[in-house]
PLY file of the C-alpha trace (Angstrom):
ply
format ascii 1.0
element vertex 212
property float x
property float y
property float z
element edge 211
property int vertex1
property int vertex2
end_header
22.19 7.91 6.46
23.60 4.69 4.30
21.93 2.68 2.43
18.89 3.05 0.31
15.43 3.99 1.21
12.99 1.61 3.16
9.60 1.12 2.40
7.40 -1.09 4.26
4.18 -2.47 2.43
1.90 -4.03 5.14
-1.20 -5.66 4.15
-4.00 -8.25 5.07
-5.55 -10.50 2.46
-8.40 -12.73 2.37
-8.55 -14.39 -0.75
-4.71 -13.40 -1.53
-5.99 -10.74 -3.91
-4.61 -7.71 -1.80
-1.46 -9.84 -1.02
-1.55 -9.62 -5.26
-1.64 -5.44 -5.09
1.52 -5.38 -2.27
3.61 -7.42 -4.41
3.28 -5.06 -7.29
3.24 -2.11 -5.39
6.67 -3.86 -3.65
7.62 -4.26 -7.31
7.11 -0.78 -7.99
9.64 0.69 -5.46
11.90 -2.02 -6.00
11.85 -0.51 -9.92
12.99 2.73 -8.90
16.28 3.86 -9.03
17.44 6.99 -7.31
20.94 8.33 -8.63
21.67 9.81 -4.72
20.93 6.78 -3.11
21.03 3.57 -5.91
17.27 2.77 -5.34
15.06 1.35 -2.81
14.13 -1.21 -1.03
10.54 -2.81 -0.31
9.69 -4.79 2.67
6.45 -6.87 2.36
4.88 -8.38 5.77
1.11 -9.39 6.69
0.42 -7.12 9.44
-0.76 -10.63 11.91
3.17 -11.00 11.97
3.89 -10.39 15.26
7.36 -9.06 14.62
5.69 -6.54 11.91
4.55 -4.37 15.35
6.39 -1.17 16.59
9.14 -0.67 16.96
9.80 -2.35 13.81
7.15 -0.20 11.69
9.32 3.03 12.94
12.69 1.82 11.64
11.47 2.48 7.49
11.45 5.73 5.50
7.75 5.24 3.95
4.36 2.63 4.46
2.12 1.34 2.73
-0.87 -0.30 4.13
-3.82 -2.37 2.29
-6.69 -4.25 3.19
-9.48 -5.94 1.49
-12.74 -4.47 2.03
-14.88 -5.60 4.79
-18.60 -3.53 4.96
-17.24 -0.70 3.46
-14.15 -0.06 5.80
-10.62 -1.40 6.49
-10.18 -5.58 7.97
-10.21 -5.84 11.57
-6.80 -7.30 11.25
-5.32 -4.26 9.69
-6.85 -1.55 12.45
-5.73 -3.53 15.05
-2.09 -3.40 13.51
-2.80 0.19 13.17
-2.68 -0.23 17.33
0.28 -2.60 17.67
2.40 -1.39 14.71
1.75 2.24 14.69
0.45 3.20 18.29
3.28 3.40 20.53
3.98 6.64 17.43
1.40 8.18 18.25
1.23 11.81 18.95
5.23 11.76 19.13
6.31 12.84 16.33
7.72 8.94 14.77
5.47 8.92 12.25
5.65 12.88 10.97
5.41 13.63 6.92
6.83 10.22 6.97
5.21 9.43 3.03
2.71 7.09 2.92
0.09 5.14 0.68
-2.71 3.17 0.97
-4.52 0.09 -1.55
-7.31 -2.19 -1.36
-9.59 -4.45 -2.98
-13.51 -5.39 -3.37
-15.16 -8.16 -5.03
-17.74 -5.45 -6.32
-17.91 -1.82 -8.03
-19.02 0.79 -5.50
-19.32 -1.75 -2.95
-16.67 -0.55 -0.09
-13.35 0.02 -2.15
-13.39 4.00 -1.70
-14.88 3.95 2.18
-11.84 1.32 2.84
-9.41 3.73 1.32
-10.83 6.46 2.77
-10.13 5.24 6.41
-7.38 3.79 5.65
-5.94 7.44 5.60
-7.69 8.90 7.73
-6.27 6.68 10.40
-2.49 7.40 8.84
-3.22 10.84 8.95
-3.66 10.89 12.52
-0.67 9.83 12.87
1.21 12.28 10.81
2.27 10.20 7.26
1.99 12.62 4.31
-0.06 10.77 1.80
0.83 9.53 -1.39
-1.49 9.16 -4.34
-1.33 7.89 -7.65
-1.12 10.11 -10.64
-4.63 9.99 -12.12
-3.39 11.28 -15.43
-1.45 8.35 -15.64
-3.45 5.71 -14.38
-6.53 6.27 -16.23
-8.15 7.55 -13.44
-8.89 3.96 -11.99
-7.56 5.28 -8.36
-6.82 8.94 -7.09
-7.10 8.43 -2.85
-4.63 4.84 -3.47
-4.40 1.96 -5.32
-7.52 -0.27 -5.89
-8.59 -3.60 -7.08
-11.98 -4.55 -8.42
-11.97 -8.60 -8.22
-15.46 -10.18 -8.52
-17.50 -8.27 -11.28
-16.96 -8.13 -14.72
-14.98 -7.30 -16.80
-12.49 -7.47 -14.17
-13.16 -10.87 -12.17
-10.18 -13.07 -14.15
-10.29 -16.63 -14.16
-6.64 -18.86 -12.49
-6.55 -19.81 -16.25
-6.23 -15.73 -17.26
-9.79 -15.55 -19.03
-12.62 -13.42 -17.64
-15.51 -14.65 -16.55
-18.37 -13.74 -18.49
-20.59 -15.67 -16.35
-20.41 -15.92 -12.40
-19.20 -19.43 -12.19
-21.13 -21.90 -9.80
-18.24 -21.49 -6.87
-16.00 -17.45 -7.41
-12.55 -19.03 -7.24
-10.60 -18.45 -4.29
-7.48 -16.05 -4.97
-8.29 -15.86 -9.35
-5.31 -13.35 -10.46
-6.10 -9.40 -10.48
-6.70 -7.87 -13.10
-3.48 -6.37 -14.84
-5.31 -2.66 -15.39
-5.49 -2.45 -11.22
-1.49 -4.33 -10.80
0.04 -1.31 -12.92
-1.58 1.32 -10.81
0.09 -0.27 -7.88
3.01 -0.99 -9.38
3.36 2.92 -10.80
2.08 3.95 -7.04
5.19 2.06 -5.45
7.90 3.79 -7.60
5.93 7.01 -6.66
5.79 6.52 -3.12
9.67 5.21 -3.30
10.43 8.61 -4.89
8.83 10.33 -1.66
10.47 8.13 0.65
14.18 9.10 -0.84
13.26 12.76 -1.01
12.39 12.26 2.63
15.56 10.53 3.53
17.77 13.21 1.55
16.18 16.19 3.53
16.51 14.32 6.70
20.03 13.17 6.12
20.85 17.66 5.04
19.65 18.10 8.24
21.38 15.63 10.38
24.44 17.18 8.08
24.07 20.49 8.84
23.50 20.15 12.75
26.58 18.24 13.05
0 1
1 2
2 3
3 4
4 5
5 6
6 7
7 8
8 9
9 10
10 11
11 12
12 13
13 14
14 15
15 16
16 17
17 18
18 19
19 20
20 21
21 22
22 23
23 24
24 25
25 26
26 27
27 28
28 29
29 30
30 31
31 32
32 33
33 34
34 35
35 36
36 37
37 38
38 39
39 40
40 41
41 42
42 43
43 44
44 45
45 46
46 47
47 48
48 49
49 50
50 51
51 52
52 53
53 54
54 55
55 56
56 57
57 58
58 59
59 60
60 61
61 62
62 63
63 64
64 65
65 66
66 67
67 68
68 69
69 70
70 71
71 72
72 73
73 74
74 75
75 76
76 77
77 78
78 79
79 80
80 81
81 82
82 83
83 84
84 85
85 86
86 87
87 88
88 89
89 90
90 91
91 92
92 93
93 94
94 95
95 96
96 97
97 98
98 99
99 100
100 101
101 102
102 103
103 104
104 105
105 106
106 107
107 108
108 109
109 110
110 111
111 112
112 113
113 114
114 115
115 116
116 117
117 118
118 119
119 120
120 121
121 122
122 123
123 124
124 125
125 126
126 127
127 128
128 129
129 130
130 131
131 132
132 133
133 134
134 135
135 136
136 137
137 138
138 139
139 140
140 141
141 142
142 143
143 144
144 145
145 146
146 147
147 148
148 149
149 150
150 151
151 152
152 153
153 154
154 155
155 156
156 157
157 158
158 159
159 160
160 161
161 162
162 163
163 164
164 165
165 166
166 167
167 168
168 169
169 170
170 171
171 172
172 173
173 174
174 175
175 176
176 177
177 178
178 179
179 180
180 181
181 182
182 183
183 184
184 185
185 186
186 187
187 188
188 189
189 190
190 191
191 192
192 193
193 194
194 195
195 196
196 197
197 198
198 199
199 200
200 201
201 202
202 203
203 204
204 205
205 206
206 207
207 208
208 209
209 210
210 211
């Protein structure tokens, strides 16, 4: 039971804007500081890296898993890491009210961000995660099933030089910055979801105590 809590943040990215959300979600449990354990610890890895697959998912006290929008639902990519990272879990127990939450993003408003969200935890609920949300009080009820990005409609779609585009330009621009509204949910979901992971760890580290 040393060390600090674990969190893994596994994501694919298209046009690097999700990649944007993990890093301040990483950010976020990287922030928080937990007197019984000195804070955490986040992990960030695309989930094509082969060595991102089980057993390696099972060794960390909490996930997070985001995916850009693709028709409505979750990237190929990241539901077929569902099958190599999480699947060998499955239906065993490795995966039980381990905390979990879930981001995405979607060039357009109501144009896939919820549905992708949406399966994204239905699939981790399957395997037993207890889902994390962010505080909608708190985050000006931008997200309440996880943290989400809206990255090619105004007033959100942010030039590389920081402005917003009040125009679509001739070519979108490939990987523009997120907005900052959508990086401080994720950021305030990470030191939420870090919180769950140490109360996790404590009550698992009481038990291991007591049946010693």
């Amino acid at each position: 039971c040393g060390g600090v809590p674990r969190v893994l943040v596994a994501y694919d990215t298209l046009d690097n804007h999700t990649k944007q959300m993990a890093a301040a979600l990483a950010a976020g449990v990287n922030d928080y500081n937990y007197t019984g354990f000195g804070g955490a610890e986040a992990v960030l890895v695309e989930v094509g890296d082969p060595a991102a697959e089980f057993p390696f998912a099972a060794g960390f006290d909490a996930l997070a898993l985001g995916s850009p929008v693709h028709y409505a639902n979750p990237s190929p990519a990241c539901l077929q890491w569902l099958v190599a990272g999480l699947g060998p879990g499955w239906g065993n127990g490795t995966f039980e009210d381990v905390p979990a939450a879930v981001f995405a993003t979607g060039g357009g408003i109501h144009q896939g961000t919820e549905g992708t969200l949406q399966g994204l935890t239905r699939a981790l609920l399957n395997f037993g995660f207890r889902m994390v949300t962010p505080k909608v009080s708190t985050s000006g009820f931008y997200s309440s099933l996880g943290a989400a990005a809206v990255t090619g409609t105004s007033p959100w779609k942010v030039s590389s030089g920081g402005l917003m585009w009040t125009t679509r330009p001739p070519v979108p621009p490939s990987g523009g910055p997120v907005a900052d509204v959508f990086l401080q949910v994720a950021r305030a979901l990470g030191s939420k979801l870090a919180k769950e992971a140490a109360r996790e760890r404590r009550e698992k580290c009481r038990t291991m105590s007591v049946q010693r």
